[in-house]
C-alpha positions in Angstrom: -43.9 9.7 -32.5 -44.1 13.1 -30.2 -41.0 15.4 -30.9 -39.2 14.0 -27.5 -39.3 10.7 -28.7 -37.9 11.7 -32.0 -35.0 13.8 -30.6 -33.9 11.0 -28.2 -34.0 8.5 -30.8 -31.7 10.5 -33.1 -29.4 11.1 -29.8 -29.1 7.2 -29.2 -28.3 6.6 -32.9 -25.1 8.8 -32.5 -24.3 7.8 -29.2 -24.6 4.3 -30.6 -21.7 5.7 -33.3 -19.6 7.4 -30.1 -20.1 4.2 -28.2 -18.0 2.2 -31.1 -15.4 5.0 -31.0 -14.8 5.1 -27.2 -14.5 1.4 -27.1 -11.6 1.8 -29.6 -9.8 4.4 -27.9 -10.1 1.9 -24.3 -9.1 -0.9 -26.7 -6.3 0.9 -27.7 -5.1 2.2 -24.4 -5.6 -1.6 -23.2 -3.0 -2.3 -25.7 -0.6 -0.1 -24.8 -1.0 -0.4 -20.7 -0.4 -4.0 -21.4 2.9 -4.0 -22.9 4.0 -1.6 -19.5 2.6 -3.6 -17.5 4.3 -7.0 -19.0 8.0 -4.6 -18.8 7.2 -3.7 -14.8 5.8 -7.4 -14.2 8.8 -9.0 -15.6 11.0 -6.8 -13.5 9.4 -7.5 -10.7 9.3 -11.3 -11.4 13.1 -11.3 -11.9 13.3 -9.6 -8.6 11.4 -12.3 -7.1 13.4 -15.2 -8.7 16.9 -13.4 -7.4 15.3 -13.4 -3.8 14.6 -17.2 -4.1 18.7 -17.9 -5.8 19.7 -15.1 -3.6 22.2 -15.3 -1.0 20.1 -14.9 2.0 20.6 -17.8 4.5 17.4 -16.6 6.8 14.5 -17.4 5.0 12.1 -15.3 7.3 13.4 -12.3 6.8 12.0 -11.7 2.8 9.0 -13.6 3.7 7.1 -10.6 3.6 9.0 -8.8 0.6 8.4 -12.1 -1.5 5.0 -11.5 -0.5 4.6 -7.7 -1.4 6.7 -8.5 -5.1 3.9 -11.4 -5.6 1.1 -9.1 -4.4 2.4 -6.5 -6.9 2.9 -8.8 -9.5 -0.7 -10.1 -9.1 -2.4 -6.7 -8.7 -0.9 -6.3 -11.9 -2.3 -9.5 -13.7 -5.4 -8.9 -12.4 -5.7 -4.8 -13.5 -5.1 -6.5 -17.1 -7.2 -9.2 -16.7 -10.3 -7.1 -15.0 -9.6 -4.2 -17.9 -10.2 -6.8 -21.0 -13.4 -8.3 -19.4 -14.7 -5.2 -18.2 -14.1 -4.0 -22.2 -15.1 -7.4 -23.5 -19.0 -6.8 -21.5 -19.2 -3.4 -22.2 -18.4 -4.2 -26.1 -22.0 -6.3 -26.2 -23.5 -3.3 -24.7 -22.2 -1.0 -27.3 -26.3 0.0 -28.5 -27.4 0.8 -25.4 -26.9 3.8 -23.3 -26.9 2.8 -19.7 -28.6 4.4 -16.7 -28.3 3.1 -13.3 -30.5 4.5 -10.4 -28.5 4.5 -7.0 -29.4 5.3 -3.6 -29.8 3.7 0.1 -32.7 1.2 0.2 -36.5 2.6 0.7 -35.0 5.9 -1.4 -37.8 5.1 -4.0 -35.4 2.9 -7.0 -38.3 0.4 -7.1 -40.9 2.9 -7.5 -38.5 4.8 -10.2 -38.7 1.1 -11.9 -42.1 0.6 -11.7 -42.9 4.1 -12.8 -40.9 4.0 -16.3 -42.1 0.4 -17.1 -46.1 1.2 -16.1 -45.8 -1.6 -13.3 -47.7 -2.8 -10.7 -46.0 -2.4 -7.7 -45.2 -5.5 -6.9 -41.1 -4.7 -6.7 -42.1 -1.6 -4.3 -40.8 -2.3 -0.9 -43.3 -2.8 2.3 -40.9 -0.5 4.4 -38.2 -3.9 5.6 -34.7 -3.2 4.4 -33.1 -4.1 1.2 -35.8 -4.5 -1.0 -33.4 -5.2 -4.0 -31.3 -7.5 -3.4 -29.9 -8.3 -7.4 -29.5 -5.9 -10.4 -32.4 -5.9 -12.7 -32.6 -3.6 -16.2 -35.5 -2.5 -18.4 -35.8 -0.3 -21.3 -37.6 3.0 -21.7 -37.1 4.9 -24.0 -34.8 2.9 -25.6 -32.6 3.6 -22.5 -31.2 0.5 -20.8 -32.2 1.4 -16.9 -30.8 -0.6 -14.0 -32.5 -0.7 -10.6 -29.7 -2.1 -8.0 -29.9 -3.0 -4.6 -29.7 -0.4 -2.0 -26.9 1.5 -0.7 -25.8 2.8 3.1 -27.6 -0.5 4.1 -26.8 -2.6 7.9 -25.1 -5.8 7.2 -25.5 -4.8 3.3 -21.8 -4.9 1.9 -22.3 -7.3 -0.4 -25.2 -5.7 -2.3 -23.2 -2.5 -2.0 -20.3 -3.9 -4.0 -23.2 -5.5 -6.6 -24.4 -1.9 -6.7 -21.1 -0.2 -7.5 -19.9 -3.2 -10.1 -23.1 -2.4 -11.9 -22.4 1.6 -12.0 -19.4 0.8 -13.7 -20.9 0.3 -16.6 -23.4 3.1 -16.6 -23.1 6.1 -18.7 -25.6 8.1 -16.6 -25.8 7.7 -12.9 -29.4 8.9 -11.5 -28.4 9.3 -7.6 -31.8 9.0 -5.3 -32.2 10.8 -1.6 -35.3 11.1 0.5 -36.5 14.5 2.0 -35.6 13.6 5.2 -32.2 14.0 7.1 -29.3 13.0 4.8 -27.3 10.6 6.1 -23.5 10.4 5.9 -23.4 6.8 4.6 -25.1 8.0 1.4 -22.9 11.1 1.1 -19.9 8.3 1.2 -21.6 6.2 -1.5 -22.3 9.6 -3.9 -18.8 10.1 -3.5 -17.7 6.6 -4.7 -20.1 7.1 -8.1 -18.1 10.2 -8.7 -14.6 8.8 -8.1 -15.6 6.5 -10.9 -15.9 9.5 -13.1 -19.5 8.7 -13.5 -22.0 12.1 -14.8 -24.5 12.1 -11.7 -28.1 13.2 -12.1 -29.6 14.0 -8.5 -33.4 12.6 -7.1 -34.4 14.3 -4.2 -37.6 11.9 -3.6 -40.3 13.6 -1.7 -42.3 11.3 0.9 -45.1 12.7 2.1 -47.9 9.7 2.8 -50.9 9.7 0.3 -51.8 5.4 0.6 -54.6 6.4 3.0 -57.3 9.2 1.4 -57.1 11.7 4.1 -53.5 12.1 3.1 -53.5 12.0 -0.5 -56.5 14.9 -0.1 -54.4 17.1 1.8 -51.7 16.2 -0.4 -53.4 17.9 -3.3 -54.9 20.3 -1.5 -51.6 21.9 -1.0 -49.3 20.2 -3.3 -46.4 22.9 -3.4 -46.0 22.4 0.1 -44.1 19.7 0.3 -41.8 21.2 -2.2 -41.4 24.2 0.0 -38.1 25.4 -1.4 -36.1 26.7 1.7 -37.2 22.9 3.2 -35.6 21.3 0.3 -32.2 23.5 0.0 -31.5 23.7 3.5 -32.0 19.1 2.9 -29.9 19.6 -0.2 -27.4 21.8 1.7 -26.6 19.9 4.4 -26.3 16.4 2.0 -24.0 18.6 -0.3 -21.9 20.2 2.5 -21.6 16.1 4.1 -20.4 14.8 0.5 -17.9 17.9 0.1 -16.1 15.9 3.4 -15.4 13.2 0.3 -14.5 14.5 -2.8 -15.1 18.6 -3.1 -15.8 20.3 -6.4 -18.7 20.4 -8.8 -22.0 19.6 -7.0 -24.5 17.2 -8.5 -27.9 19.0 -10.2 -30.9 17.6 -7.9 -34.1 17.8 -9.2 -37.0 17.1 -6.5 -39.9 14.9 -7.2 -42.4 13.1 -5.9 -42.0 9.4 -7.2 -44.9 8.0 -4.9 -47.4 10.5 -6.2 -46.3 9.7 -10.4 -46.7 5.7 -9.4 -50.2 6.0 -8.1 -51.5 8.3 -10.9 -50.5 5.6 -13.4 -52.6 2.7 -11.6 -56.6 2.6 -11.9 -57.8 2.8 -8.8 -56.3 6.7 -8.7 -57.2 7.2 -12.0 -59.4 10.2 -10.9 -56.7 12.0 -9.7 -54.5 11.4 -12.2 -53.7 14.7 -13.8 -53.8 16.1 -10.6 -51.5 13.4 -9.2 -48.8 13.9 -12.5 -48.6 17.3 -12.0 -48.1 17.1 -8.1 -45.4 14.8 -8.4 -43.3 17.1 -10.6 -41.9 13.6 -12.6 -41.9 15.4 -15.5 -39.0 17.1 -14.5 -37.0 14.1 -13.9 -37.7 13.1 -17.8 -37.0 16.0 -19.1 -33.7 16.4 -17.7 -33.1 12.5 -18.5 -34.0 13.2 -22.4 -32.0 16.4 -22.1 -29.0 14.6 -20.5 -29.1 11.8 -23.7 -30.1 14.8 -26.3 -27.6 17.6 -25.1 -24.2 15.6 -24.5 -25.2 11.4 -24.7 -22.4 11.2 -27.1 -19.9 12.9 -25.1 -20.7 10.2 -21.8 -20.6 7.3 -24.1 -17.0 8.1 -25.0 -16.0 9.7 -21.5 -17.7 6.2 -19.8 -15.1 3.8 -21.8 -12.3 6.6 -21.1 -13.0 6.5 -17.4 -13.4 2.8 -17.0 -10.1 2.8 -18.3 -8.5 5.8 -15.8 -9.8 5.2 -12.9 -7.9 1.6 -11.9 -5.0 3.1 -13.3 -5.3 5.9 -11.9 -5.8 4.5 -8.0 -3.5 1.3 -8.6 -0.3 4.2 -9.4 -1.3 5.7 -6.6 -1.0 2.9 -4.8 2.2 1.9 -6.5 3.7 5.1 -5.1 2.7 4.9 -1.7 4.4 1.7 -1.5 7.1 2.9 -3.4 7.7 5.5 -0.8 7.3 3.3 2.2 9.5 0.5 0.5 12.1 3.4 0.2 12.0 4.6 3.5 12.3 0.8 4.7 15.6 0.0 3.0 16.7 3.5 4.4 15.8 2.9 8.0 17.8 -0.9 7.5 20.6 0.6 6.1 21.0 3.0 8.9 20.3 -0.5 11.2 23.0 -2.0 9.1 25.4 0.6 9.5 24.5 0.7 13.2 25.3 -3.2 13.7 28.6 -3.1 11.4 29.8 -0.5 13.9 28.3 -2.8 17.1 30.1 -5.8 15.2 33.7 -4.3 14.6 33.6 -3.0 18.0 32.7 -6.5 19.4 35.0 -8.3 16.9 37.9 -6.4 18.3 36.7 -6.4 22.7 35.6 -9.8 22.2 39.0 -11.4 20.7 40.9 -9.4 23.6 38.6 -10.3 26.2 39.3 -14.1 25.5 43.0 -13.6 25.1 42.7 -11.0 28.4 41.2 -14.6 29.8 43.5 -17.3 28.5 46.6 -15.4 29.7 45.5 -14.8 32.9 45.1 -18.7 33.4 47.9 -19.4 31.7 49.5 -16.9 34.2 48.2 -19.0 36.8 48.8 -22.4 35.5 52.6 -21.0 35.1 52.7 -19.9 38.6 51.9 -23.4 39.8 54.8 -25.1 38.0 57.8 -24.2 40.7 55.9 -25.6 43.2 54.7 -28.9 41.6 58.0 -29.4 40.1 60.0 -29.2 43.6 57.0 -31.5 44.7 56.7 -34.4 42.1 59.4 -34.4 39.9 60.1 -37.8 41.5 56.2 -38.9 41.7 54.5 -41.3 39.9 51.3 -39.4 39.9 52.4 -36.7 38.5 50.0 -37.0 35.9 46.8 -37.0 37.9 48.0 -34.5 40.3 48.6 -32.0 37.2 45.2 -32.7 36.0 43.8 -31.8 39.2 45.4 -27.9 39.6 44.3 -27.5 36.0 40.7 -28.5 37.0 41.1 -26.1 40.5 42.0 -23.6 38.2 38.7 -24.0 35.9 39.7 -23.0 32.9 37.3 -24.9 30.9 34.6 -23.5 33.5 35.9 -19.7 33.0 36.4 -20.1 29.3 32.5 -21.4 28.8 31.4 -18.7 31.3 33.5 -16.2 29.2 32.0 -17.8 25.9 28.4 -17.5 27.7 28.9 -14.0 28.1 29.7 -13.5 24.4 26.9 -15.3 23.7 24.6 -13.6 25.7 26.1 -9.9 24.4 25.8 -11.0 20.9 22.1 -12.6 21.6 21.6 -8.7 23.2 22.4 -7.0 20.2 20.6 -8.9 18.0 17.6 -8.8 20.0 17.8 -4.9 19.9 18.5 -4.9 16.6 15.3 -6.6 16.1 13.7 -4.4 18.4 14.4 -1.0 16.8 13.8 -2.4 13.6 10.4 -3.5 14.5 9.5 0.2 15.8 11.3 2.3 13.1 9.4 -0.2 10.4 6.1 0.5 12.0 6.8 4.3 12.5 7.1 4.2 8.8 3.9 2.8 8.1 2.3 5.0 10.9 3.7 7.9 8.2 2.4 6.8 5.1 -0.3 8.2 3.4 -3.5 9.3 4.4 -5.2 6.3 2.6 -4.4 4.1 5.0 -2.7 1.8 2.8 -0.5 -0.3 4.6 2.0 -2.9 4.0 2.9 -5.5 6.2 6.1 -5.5 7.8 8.7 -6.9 5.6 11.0 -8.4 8.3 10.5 -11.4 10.3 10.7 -10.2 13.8 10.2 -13.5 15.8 12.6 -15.3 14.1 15.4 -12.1 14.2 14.8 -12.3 17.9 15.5 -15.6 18.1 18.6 -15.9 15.7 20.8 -16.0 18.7 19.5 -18.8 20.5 20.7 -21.7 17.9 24.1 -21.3 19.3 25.4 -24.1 21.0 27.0 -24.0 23.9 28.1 -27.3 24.3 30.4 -29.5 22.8 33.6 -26.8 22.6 35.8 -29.5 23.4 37.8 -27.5 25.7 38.4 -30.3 28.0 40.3 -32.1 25.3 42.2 -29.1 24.4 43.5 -28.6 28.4 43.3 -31.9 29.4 44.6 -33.7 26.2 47.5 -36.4 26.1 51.0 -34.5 26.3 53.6 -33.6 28.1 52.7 -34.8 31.4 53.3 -37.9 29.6 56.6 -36.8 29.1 57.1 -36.0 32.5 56.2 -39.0 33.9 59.0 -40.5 31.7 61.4 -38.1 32.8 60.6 -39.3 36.2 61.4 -42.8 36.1 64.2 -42.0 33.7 65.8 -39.1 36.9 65.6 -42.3 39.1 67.3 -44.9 36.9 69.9 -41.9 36.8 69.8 -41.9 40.5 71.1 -44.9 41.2 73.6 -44.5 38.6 74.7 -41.5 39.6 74.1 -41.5 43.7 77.0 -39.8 44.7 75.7 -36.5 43.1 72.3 -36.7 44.2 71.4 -33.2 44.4 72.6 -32.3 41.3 70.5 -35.3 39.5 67.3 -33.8 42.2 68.3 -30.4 40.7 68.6 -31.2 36.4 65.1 -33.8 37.2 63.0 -30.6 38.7 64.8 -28.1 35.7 63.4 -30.6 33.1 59.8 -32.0 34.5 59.6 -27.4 34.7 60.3 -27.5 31.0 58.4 -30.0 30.2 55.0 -28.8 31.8 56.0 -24.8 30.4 56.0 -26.2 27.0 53.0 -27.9 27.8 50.8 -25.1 29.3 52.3 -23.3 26.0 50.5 -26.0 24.2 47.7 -25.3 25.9 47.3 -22.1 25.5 47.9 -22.4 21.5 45.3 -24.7 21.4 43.3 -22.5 23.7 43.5 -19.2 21.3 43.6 -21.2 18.4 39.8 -23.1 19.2 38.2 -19.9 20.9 39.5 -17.9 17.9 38.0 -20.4 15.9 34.6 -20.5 17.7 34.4 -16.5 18.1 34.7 -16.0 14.9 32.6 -19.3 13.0 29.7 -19.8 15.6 29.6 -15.9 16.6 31.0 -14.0 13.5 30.0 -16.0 11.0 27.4 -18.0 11.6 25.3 -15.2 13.3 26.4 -11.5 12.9 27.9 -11.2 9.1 24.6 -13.9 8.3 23.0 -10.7 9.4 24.7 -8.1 8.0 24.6 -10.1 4.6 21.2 -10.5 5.3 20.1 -6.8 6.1 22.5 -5.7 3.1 20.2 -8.4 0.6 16.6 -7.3 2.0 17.7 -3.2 1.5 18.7 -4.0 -2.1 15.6 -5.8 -2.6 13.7 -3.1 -1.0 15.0 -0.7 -3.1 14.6 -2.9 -6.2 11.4 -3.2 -5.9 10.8 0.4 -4.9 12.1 1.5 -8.7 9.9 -1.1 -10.5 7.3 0.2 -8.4 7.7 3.7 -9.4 8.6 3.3 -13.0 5.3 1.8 -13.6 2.9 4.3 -11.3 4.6 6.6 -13.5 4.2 4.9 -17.0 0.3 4.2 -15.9 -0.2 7.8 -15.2 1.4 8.9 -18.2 -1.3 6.6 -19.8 -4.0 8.6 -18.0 -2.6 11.4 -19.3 -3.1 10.5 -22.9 -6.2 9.5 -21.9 -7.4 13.0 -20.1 -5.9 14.4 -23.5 -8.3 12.8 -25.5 -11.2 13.0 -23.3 -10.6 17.1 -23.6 -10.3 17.3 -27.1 -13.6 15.5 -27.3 -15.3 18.1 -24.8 -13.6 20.9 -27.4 -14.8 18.7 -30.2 -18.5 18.8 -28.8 -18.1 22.7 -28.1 -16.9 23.5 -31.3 -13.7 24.8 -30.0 -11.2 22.4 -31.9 -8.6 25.1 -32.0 -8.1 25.8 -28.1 -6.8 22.3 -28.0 -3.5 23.3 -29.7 -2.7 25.6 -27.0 -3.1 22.4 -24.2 0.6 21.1 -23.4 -0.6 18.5 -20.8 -3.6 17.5 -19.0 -4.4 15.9 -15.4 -7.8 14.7 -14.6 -8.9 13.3 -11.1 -12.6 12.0 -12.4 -15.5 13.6 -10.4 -13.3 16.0 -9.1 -11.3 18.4 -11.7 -9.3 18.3 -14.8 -6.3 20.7 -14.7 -4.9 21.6 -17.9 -1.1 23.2 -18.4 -1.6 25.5 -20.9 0.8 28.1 -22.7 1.4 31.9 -21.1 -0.3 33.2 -24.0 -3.5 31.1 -23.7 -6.8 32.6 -23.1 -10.0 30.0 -22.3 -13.1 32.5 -22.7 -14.8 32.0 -19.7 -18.1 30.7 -21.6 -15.9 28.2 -22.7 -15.3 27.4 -19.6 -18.1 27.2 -18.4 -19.7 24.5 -21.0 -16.8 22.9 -20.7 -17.4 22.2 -16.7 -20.7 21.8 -17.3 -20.3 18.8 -20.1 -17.6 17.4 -17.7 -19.7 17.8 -14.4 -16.3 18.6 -13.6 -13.9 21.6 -12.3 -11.9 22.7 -15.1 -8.2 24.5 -14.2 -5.9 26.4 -15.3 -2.0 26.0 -14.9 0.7 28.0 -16.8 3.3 26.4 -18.0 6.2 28.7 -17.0 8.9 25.7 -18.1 9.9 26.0 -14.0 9.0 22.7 -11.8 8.6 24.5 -8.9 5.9 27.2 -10.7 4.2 24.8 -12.1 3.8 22.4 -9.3 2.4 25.3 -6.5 0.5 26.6 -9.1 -1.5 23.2 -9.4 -1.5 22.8 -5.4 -3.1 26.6 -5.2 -3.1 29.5 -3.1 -4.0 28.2 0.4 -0.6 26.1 0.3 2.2 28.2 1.5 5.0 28.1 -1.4 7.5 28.6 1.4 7.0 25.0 2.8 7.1 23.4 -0.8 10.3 21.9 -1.7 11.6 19.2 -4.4 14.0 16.6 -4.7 14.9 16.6 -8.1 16.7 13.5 -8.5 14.2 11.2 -7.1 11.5 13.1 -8.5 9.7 13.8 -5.0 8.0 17.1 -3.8 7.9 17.6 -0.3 4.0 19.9 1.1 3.2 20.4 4.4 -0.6 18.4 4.0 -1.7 19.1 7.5 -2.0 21.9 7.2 -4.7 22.3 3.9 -8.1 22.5 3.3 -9.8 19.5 1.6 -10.3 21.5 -1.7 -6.2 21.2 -1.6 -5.7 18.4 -0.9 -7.4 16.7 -3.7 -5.7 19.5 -6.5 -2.2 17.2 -5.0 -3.4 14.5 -6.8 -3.4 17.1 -10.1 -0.4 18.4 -9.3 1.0 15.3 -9.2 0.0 13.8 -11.8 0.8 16.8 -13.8 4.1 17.4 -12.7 5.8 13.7 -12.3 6.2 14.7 -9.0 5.4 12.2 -6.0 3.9 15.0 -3.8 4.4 13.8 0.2 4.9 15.3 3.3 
């Protein structure tokens, strides 16, 4: 056994040790994120349960609310049932350290393979896309390597999403590019790895030709040139300054190779070339720095790789959780302002649209009184006196201009609901046009269709206002009076007039006490209407309505943010352990005392709040970023919100525009206006402060 072997295989035998203790500090934090999330889910379940026994009478409008409090609900479920299985597979890989070569297809993965297991070739691709189209793994080593299909690939989604599923569960990530021009696709992807906290080990693949024998002479005639090393940097430059675009910070080590050139010198028909071949390719380089990533700090990424699998979906689902905290919040505040808006609209039309139908009824009344001189003088001795009546009332149209006053009622309330609808629809959508910069979107909670159409079930019909005017009653009565004044007539003949005179007194009587019937009846049943089919039945059902949904928005809102918090303050025991393993590893046990609290944004930067008095040596430092692969930062904790918070956003934020809202726990930045670099230390800063950093 050479010396290499040796030291790796002692490396693997205490990573093997590191693996069991990593496992138990995810186990642990399972354990605990559980019992939060089981608190928020049952929250949000009751939530859900009060909208289904709640008081709202249209069902559309918490359609989409019941659906966001299910969504959450099951985003929840599925976060604990993801983390266990993701734990329970990784626990059977607990002896193997786990490498995972990544890269867009034709980067030179299959010729990696086939160069660490002495193969054949027959896995190489012919130059078609997606060579690799399932994850295989091999050992070397005693290494677990997996080869997984191609990245950055047309129509390849599918076998992107095997690809990053498998790097989950690496421990090393080695990242493959071509000489030729980096592409933005495969920036992206690189990106993605380091989001998932994974250590990344760069393979810049040369690709000169050498299958056909003039090339492979010229080849090793000159084999530094293809290494020229302005070529390469400008190559590694430009794919750098494209992944910077994604996640800024730490840049990945490359080390350049020449994978095509190591294959061939390890099959016979190039077996005299092979020295010459091994050392052109420069492969040794790649193993060395593979042994020396497994021999310097393999115990370190065993125990940060169960730590991140852990952080990371907590870490982007509180996120989440607060972005649609936010927008939930400034939902219910837009409807209470629509609420308030429509109570206002409602009082006022309570009060114009009572007077208007009393304005009307009088002013038929009026005219059905004027009528009654006349008729009286004209058939208090008639026999039709009934029918005749009946027919001024009809020429009149009061049941025409009482329905025509009704329709316009209608038709204002109908108006205002409409609008009501109509703003709400914007103002909802301008919210989620605000929301964050991840695009994360919910849909809208309120059902718009059905709003607009919540004053067309009205019915029109049916207001029985002919049997209100036209109704058995007096005329009746003066009918009787009219046979009883001629009986009285011929009683009384010698005082005719006076009999004429008491007959037309009395049939006037009559009919005023009957119009004053009428128009009782008349206020009475359009009072009644106005306010059951018009007040009740459509304006408070929305009011109640819009005063339900904004509770519920608001309800959920809190659970929603009570949990994004409690996860992130379960990354930040996490990030707390992570660092005192990297002081562990560095021999600097003591500095960890000095740590108040940590935030951690894997791949990018861990920030750590330290006391005024603290002093990191800058060596320190320096191993310390260099056993992360991450930026390590400095806040001081000054014991003032505000201090700590701009020192965690940095410099190029102007501390003038930065205000907080104590009670709600928000901090308000101007983000259009920084650089990328500050814009990912918000995610530190708030995660370090508590603070839900928006514009």
């Amino acid at each position: 056994m050479n010396q290499k072997q040796h030291d790796i295989g002692a490396a693997l035998q205490e990573c093997r040790t590191a693996a069991r203790e990593g496992y138990r500090i995810a186990k642990d934090n399972l354990q605990e994120t559980a019992k939060a999330i089981q608190e928020v889910s049952s929250t949000l379940s009751s939530s859900l349960k009060s909208l289904d026994n709640g008081s709202v009478r249209t069902p559309g409008v918490v359609d989409q609310l019941k659906s966001q409090l299910v969504g959450v609900v099951s985003e929840l479920e599925l976060l604990q049932k993801s983390s266990v299985q993701n734990l329970n597979e990784r626990k059977k890989n607990l002896d193997h350290f786990s490498i995972t070569l990544f890269g867009r297809t034709m980067a030179g993965k299959s010729t990696l393979m086939e160069i660490l297991t002495r193969g054949d070739g027959k896995t190489i691709g012919t130059g078609s896309q997606r060579t690799t189209r399932d994850v295989r793994s091999y050992s070397w080593n005693g290494l677990e390597v997996t080869d997984v299909p191609g990245v950055a690939a047309f129509e390849g989604s599918e076998d992107e999403e095997l690809a990053f599923k498998a790097a989950t569960k690496a421990d090393l990530v080695l990242f493959l590019i071509t000489d030729d021009a980096p592409q933005p696709a495969e920036a992206e992807c690189l990106a993605r790895v380091r989001r998932l906290g994974k250590p990344v080990l760069g393979i810049c693949n040369v690709k000169v030709g050498l299958d056909d024998e003039a090339d492979l002479t010229l080849f090793l005639r000159n084999p530094a040139k293809p290494f020229d090393r302005i070529r390469i940097g400008q190559i590694l430059s430009q794919f750098n300054h494209l992944t910077d675009k994604y996640i800024p910070g730490k840049r990945v080590p490359f080390v350049v190779a020449h994978l095509r050139a190591q294959y061939l010198a390890q099959q016979k028909d190039y077996e005299k070339y092979r020295d010459q071949l091994i050392k052109a390719s420069r492969f040794s380089g790649i193993e060395n720095r593979i042994i020396k990533e497994v021999t310097g700090r393999g115990t370190f990424l065993r125990v940060k790789s169960f730590i991140d699998g852990a952080v990371t979906p907590m870490m982007e689902l509180s996120e989440l959780l607060l972005e649609f905290s936010e927008q939930n919040s400034s939902s219910g505040r837009v409807l209470i302002g629509k609420r308030r808006q429509f109570k206002d609209w409602s009082d006022n039309f309570k009060k114009q649209g009572a007077e208007r139908l009393n304005t009307q009824i009088s002013k038929l009344m009026d005219t059905l009184r004027s009528e009654v001189p006349a008729f009286a003088e004209d058939n208090y001795d008639s026999n039709s006196a009934q029918e005749r009546w009946n027919r001024i009332i009809e020429s009149i149209g009061i049941k025409i201009k009482i329905e025509k006053l009704q329709k316009v009622l209608l038709d204002d309330c109908k108006k205002a609901l409409s609008e009501i609808a109509r703003e709400l629809k914007s103002e909802l959508s301008l919210v989620a046009d605000l929301s964050s910069d991840r695009h994360i979107k919910m849909d809208s909670i309120f059902d718009f269709k059905r709003a607009w159409n919540w004053g067309t079930n009205i019915l029109v019909s049916g207001l029985a206002i002919a049997a209100v005017i036209l109704g058995s009653g007096p005329l009746g009565w003066a009918a009787a009076a009219v046979g009883a004044i001629g009986w009285l007539f011929s009683l009384f003949f010698d005082d005719r007039e006076t009999k004429v005179r008491r007959a037309r007194e009395k049939l006037s009587q009559r009919l005023y006490e009957h119009i004053d019937k009428i128009e009782k009846n008349l206020r009475k049943g359009t009072s009644e209407w106005f306010h059951q089919e018009l007040l009740n039945k459509q304006v408070y059902v929305l009011l109640q309505d819009l005063g339900a949904v904004t509770a519920g928005l608001f309800e959920l809102a809190d659970a929603q943010r009570t949990l994004a918090w409690t996860l992130n303050d379960r990354q930040k025991v996490l990030g707390k352990t992570l660092i005192k393993k990297v002081l562990d590893h560095l021999e600097s046990a003591n500095l960890g005392d000095e740590i108040v609290d940590v935030a951690r944004v894997p791949g990018f930067a861990v920030m750590l709040l330290i006391t005024p008095s603290t002093i990191f040596p800058g060596e320190v430092v320096a191993k310390m970023e260099k056993i992360l692969g991450e930026q390590v930062l400095f806040v001081i904790d000054t014991k003032n919100q505000f201090s700590i918070l701009s020192q965690a956003i940095g410099k190029n934020c102007d501390r003038k525009k930065i205000s907080i809202e104590e009670k709600i726990r928000v901090a308000h930045v101007p983000l259009d206006d920084l650089d990328a670099t500050t814009r990912s230390r918000l995610r530190l800063a708030q995660q370090l402060t508590g603070l839900h950093v928006m514009r």
